[in-house]
Structures are given as C-alpha cells and as structure tokens.
C-alpha positions in Angstrom: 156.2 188.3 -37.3 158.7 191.1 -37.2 157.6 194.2 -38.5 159.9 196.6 -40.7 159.3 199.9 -41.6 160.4 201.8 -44.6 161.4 204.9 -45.1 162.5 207.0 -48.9 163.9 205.4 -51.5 163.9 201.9 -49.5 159.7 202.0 -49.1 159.8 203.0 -52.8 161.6 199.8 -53.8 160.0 197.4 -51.7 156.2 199.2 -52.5 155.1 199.6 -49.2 155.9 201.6 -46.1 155.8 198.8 -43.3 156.3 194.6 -43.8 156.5 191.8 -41.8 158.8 188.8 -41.8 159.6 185.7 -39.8 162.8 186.9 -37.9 164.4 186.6 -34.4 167.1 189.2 -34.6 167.6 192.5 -36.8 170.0 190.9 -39.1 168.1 188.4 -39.9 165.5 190.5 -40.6 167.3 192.4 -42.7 168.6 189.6 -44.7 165.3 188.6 -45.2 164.0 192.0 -46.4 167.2 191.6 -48.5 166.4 188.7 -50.7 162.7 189.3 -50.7 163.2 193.2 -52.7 166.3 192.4 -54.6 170.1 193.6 -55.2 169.0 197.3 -55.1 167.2 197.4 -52.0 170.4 195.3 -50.6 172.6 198.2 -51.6 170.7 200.7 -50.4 169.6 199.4 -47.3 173.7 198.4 -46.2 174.1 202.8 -46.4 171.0 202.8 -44.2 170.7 203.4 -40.1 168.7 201.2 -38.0 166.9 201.7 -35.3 164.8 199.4 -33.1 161.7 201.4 -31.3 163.9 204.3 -32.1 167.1 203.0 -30.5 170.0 202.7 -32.5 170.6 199.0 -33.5 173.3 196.5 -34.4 172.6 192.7 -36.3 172.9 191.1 -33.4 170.2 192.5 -31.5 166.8 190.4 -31.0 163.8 191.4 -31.8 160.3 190.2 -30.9 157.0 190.7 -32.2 156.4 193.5 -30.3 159.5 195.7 -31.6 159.2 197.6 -34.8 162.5 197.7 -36.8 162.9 200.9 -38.8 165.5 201.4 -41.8 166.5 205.1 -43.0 169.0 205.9 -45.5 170.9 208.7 -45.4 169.8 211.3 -48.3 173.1 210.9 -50.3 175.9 209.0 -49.6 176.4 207.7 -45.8 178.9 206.2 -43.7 178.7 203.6 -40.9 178.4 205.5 -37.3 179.1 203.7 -34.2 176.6 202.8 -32.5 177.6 203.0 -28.6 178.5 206.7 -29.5 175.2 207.7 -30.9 173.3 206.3 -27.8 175.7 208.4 -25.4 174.8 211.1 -27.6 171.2 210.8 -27.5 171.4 210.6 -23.6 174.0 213.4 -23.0 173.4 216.2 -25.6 170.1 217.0 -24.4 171.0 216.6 -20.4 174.2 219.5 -21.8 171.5 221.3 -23.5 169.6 221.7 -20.3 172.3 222.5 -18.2 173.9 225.3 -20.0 170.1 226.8 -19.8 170.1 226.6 -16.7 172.9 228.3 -16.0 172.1 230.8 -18.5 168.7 231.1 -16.2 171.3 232.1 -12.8 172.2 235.6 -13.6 169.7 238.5 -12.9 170.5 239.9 -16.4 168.2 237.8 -19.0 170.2 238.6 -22.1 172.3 235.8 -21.0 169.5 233.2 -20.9 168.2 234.9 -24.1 171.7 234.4 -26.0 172.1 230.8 -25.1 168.1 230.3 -25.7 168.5 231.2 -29.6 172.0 229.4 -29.9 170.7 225.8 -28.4 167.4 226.5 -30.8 169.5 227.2 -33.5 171.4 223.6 -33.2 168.3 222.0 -32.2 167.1 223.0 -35.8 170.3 221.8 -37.2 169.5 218.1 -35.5 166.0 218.6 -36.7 166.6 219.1 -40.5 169.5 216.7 -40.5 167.1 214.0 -39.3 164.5 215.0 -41.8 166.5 214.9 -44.7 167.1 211.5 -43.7 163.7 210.3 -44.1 163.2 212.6 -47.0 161.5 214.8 -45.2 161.9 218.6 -47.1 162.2 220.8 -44.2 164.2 223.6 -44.9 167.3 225.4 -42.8 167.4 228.7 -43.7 164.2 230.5 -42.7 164.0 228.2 -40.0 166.8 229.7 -38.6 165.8 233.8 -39.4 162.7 232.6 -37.5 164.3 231.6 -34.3 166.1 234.9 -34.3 163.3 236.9 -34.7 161.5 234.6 -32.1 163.6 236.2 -29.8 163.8 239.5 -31.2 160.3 240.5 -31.6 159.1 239.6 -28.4 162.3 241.1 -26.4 161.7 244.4 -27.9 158.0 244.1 -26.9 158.1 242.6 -23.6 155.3 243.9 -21.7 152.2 242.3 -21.3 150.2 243.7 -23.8 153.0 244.2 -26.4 153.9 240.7 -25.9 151.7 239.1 -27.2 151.4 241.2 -30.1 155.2 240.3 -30.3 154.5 236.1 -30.6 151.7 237.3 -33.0 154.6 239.0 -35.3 157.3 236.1 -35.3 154.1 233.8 -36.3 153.2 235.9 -39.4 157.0 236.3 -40.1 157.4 231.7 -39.8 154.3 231.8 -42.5 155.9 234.8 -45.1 159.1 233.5 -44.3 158.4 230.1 -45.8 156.4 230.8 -48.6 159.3 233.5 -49.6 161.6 230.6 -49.1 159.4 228.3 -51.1 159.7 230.4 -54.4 162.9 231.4 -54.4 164.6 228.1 -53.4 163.5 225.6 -56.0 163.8 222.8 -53.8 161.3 224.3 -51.2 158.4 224.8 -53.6 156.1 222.1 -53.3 153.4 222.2 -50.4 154.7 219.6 -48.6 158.0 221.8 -47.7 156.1 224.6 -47.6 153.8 223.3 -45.1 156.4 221.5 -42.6 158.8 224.0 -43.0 156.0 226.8 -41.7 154.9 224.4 -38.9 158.2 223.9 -37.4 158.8 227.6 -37.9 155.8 228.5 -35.9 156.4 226.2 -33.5 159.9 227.2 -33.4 159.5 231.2 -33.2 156.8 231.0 -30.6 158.7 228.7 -28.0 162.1 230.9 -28.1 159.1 234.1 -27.8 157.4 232.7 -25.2 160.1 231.6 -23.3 161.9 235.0 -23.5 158.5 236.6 -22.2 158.6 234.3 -19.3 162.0 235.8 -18.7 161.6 238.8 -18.8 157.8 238.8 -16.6 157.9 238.8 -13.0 159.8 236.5 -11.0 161.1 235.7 -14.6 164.1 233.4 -13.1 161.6 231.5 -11.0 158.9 231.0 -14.0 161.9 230.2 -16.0 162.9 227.5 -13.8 159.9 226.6 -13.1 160.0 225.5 -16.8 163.2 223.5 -16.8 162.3 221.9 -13.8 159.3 220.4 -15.5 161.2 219.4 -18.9 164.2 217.9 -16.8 161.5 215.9 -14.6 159.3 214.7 -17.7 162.3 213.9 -19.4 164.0 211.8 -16.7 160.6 209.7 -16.7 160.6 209.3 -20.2 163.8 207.8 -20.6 163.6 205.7 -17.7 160.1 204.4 -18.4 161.8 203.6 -22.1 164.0 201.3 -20.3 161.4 199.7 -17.5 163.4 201.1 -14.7 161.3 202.0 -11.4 157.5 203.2 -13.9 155.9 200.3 -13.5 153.5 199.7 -16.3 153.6 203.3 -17.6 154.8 203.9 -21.3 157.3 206.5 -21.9 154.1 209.2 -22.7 152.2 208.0 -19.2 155.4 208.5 -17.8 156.4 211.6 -18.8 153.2 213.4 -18.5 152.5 212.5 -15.7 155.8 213.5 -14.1 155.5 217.0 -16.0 152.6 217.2 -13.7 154.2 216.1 -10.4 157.2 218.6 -11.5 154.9 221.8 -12.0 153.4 221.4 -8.5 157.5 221.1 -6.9 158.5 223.9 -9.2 155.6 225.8 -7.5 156.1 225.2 -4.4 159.7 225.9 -4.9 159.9 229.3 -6.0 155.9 229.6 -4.7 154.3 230.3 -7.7 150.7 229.2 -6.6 150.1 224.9 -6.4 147.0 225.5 -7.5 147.7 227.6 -11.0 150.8 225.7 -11.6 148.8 222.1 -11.4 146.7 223.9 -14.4 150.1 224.7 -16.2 151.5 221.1 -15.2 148.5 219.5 -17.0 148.9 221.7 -20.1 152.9 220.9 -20.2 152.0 217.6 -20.2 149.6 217.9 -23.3 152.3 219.8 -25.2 154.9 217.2 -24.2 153.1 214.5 -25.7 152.1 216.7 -29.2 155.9 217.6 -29.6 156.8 214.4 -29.6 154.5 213.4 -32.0 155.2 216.6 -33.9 159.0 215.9 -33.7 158.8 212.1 -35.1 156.8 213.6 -37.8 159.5 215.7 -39.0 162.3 213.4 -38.3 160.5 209.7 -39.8 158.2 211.0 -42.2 155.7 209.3 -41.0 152.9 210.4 -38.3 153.3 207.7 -35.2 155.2 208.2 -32.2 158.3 206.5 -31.0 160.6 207.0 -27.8 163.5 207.9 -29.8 163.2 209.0 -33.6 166.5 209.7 -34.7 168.3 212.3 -33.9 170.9 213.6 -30.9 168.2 215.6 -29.6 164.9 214.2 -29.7 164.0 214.9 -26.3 163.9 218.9 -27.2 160.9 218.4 -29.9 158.4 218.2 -26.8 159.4 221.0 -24.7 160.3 223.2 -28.3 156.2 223.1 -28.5 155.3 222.9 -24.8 157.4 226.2 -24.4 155.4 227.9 -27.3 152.4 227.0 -24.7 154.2 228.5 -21.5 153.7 232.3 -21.4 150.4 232.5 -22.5 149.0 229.9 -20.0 151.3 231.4 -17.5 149.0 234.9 -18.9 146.0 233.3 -18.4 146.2 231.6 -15.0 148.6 234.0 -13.1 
C-alpha cells in the first residue's frame, strides 16, 4: 500500500490527512486518489505539487511501500514548475547561501558578515512563508521580517558579554509583541494558530541572526564564525548524501547529519584551535539543534509535525542551522 498524504483543501475533501492505496507509481496513485474523492479533488489536486519523501516528483516515478507521496496545492491559483529545475534549486541555493557567508566571514570588518547575514535571513523567510502558505500554514511576512532586523540590531549595539545577552533577551520580547501587534491589526493573522507560529519562527529567527552576530563580533569572531559554517556545510553534505545512499551506510539523513555536525566541530576546532574538548560539547549541541530545526522547519512548511529530508521549499537545509545558530553564542558563553 502506498501511502498519500494530504495537505489544505485536498485533506479537507478527501476527510483525512494521510490514505493508502494499491499503487506502483505516483501517477497511478494519483489517479487512484482521483476516482476514489471525486471531480473536485481531481481539479484541485492537477494545481497541486508533488513530492515523494520530500523530493520533487513526476507520474512516472515508482513508488514502493516504503515512500510516502505528499500532494500540496498552491494557496490560490498555481502553475506547473519544472521539475529538474526545482531539484537544482534545492541543491544549489543553499550551497550559494553558504558561500556568500563565508565570504562575508573573510574581511576583518564584521559589518560585512552582518549585512549579508540579515539579507540571506531575510530571503530565507521569504522561502519559509511561501512554503507555508502552501500547506496553509498562516505564518506571516511582515513582522517576521522587522524581527530579523532587529535580531541584528539589538545585539550589535550591545555586543559585549554582558550586554549581549541582554541584547538576544530584547529581539525575543520584540518576536513576541511584534506578533501579537501583527495579529490584531492584520485580520488575517488573528487567530492563535498564526499568532503562535508566527512568534515561534520569529524567535527562532531574531535569536539565530543575534547570536550569530555575537559570535562575530566576540573574540576570534572570524574563527568562531567559521567554526559555525564549517559545521552546517559538513552536516549538510551528510544529509544530502545519506538522502541519496551514497557512501553513509545505514545512517538516515538525521544519523547522518548529526553525527557529522559532531565530527565537523572537532576539525573546526582544531582548525582555528578553539579547544577539541569544548568544541566536542558544542558539536553535540549543533547536532541536537540540527535535528529540532528540521523538524521545526517541516512544521512550518507541511503543516504537519513529522520530519522529512526535503519539505518543500529552495531552502530547506537553512531551517536547521536558522535554530542551531540561535543555540551558538550562548553555548559558545558557557563552555569557552
């Protein structure tokens, strides 16, 4: 049995959230699905994207019992996308996104690395809300994006190590007014559910870009910095290649990438020779955060609270480092 899962106005019309048919390829699953709801749920799911364990699909793909089919329709409208491009885009745009930090990360001055830290945020949240609109998810734009700037204003301003803190403990109470204010004057955003994700992601959001300007701006900020990328490049590289059974063995895409987070921490110590011992600590708490991200980011993007390798998106592999940076600094604080 293949299972499908639902998502909006499709699980509405077929009464259920996940379902399981006798199929050996997506479009037959999908035809099945088709005749078993009716004419509307055929309409509607044609507008929809498909994705098979959170890779982009086409009919002709096959699909065993172990593969979970997902259907999302676009919120209003929606066009057919090409396939081949989307997967190129889900591999490249957040290798890019990467790269221009780290180059951001090469000049002694840090308002470089903080000016391209608060742009790739702020198109990071543009991916995020995108996706979530898609599975009718109602997180909301707007003071998502004040947050992120005053992630990185709050704690730049306030940068030693007393005042920085204080400075994450200011862009976390502005996330929480920020979306309640949002929530009553936007009619949309008024029910707790928006309320509630959108002040999540905000947090989450505000305290990564803080944290990670912090780390800048500390000590040996470049290395710690580095130290950073290092780890989300490695844990990243393991994730994608575990996705695809290349060189991991039996690990999943999670045993994967933790565990390289970890083996990366230790090199990015003894790189820039931060302490093996200290950074082993902060390897094991990446790899944590890595692993909540990514269930926090399929949250947001599926609407649903299980964890895929891909949920869709261009740059799902920035939801787990977006919370394991809001973990940095103060576990760099407390073990350095």
């Amino acid at each position: 049995m293949a299972r499908l899962r639902l998502f909006a106005n499709l699980r509405e019309l077929a009464g259920a959230s996940l379902v399981e048919f006798e199929a050996d390829t997506v479009g037959g699953l999908l035809e099945t699905a088709s005749a078993e709801y009716g004419s509307a749920f055929a309409k509607s799911m044609r507008r929809a994207r498909v994705w098979v364990n959170g890779e982009p699909a086409t009919p002709d793909d096959g699909i065993g019992e172990d593969d979970e089919v997902a259907l999302i329709p676009p919120v209003s409208g929606g066009a057919e996308t090409n396939v081949s491009a989307r997967m190129d885009m889900h591999v490249w745009a957040p290798i890019a996104t990467v790269a221009v930090l780290l180059f951001a990360n090469v000049p002694s001055s840090p308002e470089w690395f903080v000016t391209v830290l608060v742009a790739v945020a702020a198109v990071w949240a543009v991916d995020l809300v995108d996706a979530a609109k898609m599975a009718g998810v109602p997180l909301q734009l707007p003071p998502l994006l004040a947050t992120i700037l005053i992630g990185a204003v709050a704690p730049y301003g306030m940068a030693d190590n007393t005042s920085g803190v204080v400075g994450l403990g200011l862009v976390v109470v502005f996330a929480l007014v920020a979306a309640f204010v949002w929530g009553m004057a936007a009619q949309q955003s008024r029910d707790a559910i928006a309320i509630a994700t959108t002040a999540l992601t905000q947090v989450i959001a505000g305290t990564g870009i803080g944290s990670l300007v912090l780390t800048r701006l500390s000590p040996d900020g470049r290395g710690r910095t580095g130290a950073f990328l290092v780890i989300i490049i490695v844990s990243a590289a393991a994730w994608w290649s575990a996705g695809r059974g290349r060189g991991i063995g039996l690990l999943d895409p999670f045993a994967a990438g933790a565990l390289a987070a970890v083996a990366g921490s230790v090199a990015a110590a003894w790189l820039w020779d931060l302490g093996l011992l200290a950074f082993l600590f902060v390897g094991v708490v990446m790899a944590l955060a890595l692993i909540a991200g990514r269930g926090f980011g399929a949250m947001v993007r599926t609407g649903e609270v299980y964890l895929v390798d891909h949920p869709p998106g261009y740059l799902t592999l920035i939801d787990g480092p977006a919370l394991a940076a809001a973990a940095f600094y103060p576990i760099l604080q407390l073990v350095i």
